[in-house]
C-alpha positions, -999 to +999 in steps of 0.1 A: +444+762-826+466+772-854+498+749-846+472+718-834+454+722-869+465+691-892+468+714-924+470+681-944+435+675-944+401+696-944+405+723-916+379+721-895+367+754-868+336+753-845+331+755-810+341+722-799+372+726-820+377+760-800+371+749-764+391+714-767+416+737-774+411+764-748+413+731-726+443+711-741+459+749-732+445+757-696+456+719-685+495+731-701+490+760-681+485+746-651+518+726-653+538+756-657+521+772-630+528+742-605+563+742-618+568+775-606+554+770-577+574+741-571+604+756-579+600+785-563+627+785-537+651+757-553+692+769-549+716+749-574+732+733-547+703+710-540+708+697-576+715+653-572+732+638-602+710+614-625+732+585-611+719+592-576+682+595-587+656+573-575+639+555-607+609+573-611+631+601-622+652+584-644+624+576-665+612+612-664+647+618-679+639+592-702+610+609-713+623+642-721+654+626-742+623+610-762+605+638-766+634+663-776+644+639-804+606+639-815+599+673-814+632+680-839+619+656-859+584+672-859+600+710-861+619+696-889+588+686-907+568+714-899+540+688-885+530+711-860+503+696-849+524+663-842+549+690-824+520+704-799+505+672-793+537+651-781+539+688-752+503+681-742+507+643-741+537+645-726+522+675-703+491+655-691+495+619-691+538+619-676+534+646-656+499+657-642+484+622-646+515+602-630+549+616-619+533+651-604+504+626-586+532+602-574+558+627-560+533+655-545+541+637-513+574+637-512+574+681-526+548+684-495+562+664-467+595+651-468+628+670-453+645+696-478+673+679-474+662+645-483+674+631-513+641+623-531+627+660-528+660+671-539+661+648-567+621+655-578+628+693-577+664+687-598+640+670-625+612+695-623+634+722-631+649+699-664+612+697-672+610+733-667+638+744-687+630+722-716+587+726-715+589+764-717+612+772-741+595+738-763+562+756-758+578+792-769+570+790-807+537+786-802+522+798-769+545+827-775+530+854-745+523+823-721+558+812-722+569+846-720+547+850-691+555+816-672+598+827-683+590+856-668+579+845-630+607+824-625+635+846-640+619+883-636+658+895-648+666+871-669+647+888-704+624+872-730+621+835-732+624+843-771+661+844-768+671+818-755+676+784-773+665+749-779+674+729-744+700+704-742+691+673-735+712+646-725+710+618-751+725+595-722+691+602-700+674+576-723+677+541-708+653+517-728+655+490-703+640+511-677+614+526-695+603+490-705+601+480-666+581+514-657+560+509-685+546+475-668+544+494-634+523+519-652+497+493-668+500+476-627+488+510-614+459+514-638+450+476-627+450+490-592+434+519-596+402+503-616+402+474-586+399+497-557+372+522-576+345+498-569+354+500-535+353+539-535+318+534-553+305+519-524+325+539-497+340+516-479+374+539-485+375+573-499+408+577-506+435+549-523+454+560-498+429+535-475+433+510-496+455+475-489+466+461-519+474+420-523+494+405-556+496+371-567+533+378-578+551+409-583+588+399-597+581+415-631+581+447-613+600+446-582+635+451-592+650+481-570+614+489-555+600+476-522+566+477-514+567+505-501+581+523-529+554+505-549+525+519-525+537+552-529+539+548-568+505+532-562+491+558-539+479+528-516+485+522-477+506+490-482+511+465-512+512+427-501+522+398-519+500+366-515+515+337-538+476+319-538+456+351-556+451+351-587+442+387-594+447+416-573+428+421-543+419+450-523+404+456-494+405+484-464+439+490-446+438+489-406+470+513-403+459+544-390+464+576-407+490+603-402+474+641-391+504+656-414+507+634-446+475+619-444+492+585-451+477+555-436+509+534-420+518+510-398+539+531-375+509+557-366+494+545-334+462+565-340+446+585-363+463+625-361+495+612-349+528+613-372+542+589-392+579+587-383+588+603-414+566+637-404+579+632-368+616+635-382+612+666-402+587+686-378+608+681-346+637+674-357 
């Protein structure tokens, strides 16, 4: 409550105040705790370069080359409540909200060895590294706590120093193009919620998506990298739409990653993906 109060103007405490910020905290929390978990078996030599990284976590790298230079400038200032707020924005909206959602798929179901887990878990522990010891100042025992799980030998959080961040991580161009992706998905996500409304799907995973046009954010990604970003069964591209469309998909639905797609004959069986990594 302290480091989120703006002590440039009246300070205000009351019981809203205190239990937005017993929530801002248990929602930073619960990031360190899934990073942990997440992390909990990673080896060095699983580490992929940022060259070899899909996009998704290129702009993740992005992110944290942002928010290390803002958080100097904010630490510089002593605007600590500017300092706390960029963690918890940061924490909820690029993490929780979007890459975590996006990628829990991938951490769940796909090989080890595959390069997109590998690659996820090589940025998850960059977010690590840089969230707790940016969160040390002022969630001093947490970060202590969350320091401690993963490194039980390693001693206090509270001597170590401020991460380095790659200033070559930040790549304006690509930030711009997953900045459109991310208003796209929000378009998606408010068309098929009607549909959830009335049950005809419960999931977006159900869901078929059709675009009048999609070159502004195509680029590298396919469809189906855009229905995973999506979390839809398949993204379709009709030239005569003019808004998107959505409507139930007719794939059938894998009984490991609870994906709906075209190669599952019937509903339990694998996708070729979970076929692959459970038999080999």
């Amino acid at each position: 409550w302290v480091a989120s109060t703006d002590y440039f103007e009246d300070v205000r405490i009351g019981k809203e105040v205190l239990a937005g910020t017993s929530d801002a905290y248990r929602k930073l929390r619960n990031t360190f705790r899934y990073l942990v978990g997440a992390l909990s078996d990673s080896r060095e030599d699983e580490k992929v370069a940022p060259a070899d990284m899909p996009e998704l976590e290129r702009w993740v790298l992005h992110r944290l080359a942002l928010l290390d230079a803002e958080l100097r400038a904010a630490a510089e200032g002593y605007e600590f409540n500017r300092y706390i707020r960029a963690i918890t924005n940061f924490s909820n909206d690029d993490l929780s909200a979007f890459f975590f959602d996006i990628r829990k798929d991938s951490l769940y179901c796909d090989a080890p060895s595959s390069l997109k887990r590998r690659a996820y878990r090589t940025v998850l522990n960059h977010v690590f590294e840089a969230l707790v010891r940016w969160s040390a100042p002022i969630l001093c025992f947490t970060a202590e706590e969350v320091w401690a799980s993963r490194y039980p030998e390693a001693g206090s959080v509270h001597l170590e120093t401020w991460p380095e961040i790659d200033p070559a991580w930040r790549d304006d161009v690509l930030a711009s193009r997953w900045q459109t992706i991310r208003s796209t998905r929000e378009q998606v996500t408010e068309s098929i919620e009607p549909l959830r409304r009335d049950k005809v799907i419960r999931s977006s995973n159900e869901a078929k998506v059709e675009f009048p046009d999609l070159r502004a954010i195509l680029s590298d990604l396919d469809s189906s990298d855009l229905a995973e970003t999506f979390i839809v069964s398949e993204v379709v591209i009709q030239p005569g739409l003019n808004e998107i469309a959505v409507s139930r998909t007719e794939f059938s639905k894998c009984g490991r990653c609870w994906r709906h797609l075209p190669e599952v004959e019937e509903d339990g069986a694998l996708c070729d993906r979970c076929e692959e990594v459970v038999n080999g």
